[in-house]
N, C-alpha and C positions, 0 to 999 in steps of 0.2 A: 420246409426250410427255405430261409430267404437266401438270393443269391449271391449275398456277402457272405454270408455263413459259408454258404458253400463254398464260396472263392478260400473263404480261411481255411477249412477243411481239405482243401487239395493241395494250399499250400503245404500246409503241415504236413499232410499224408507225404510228400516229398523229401521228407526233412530224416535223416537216420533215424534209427529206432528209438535210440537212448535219447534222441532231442523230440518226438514223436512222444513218448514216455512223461520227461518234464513237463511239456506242453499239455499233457493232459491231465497231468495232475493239479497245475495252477490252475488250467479252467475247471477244474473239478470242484476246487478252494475255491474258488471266487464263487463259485457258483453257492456254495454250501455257507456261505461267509453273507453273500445276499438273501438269502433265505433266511438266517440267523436275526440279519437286521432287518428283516418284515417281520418277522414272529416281533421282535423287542418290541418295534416300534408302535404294535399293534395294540400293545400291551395300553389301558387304562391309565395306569399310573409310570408310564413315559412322558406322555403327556404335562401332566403335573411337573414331575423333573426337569424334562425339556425349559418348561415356559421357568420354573424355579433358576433355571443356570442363565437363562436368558435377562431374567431379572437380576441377577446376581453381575452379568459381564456389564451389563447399562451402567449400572452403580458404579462399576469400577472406571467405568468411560467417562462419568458423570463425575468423577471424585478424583477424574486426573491419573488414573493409575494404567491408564492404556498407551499405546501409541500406534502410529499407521502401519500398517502393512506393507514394504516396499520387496511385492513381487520379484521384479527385479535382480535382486539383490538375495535371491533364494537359489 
């Protein structure tokens, strides 16, 4: 275990049980949620998809139907 882990790990152990409880069920989710998105992405025909949407946002940038991004302002 690296020593940030561990640092989060003692945090948390400190924390009520009910907040202890949450906390490990979101890393539970995340973790499960990461896992999820390696298997897809693993997958053959993401790929294909992938580069299909990629082609499809181009066209939309290219045909005027996009605009910037202003971080920002999120």
């Amino acid at each position: 275990m690296t020593q940030l882990l561990q640092q989060a790990f003692e945090r948390a152990a400190a924390l009520p049980q009910e907040d202890q409880d949450r906390f490990a069920r979101f890393l539970l989710a995340e973790l499960e949620s990461e896992e999820r998105w390696a298997e897809l992405f693993s997958r053959p025909e993401s790929e294909e998809l992938l580069e299909k949407m990629a082609d499809e946002a181009l066209a939309a940038h290219r045909a005027g139907r996009t605009k910037p991004l202003k971080v920002e302002e999120m």
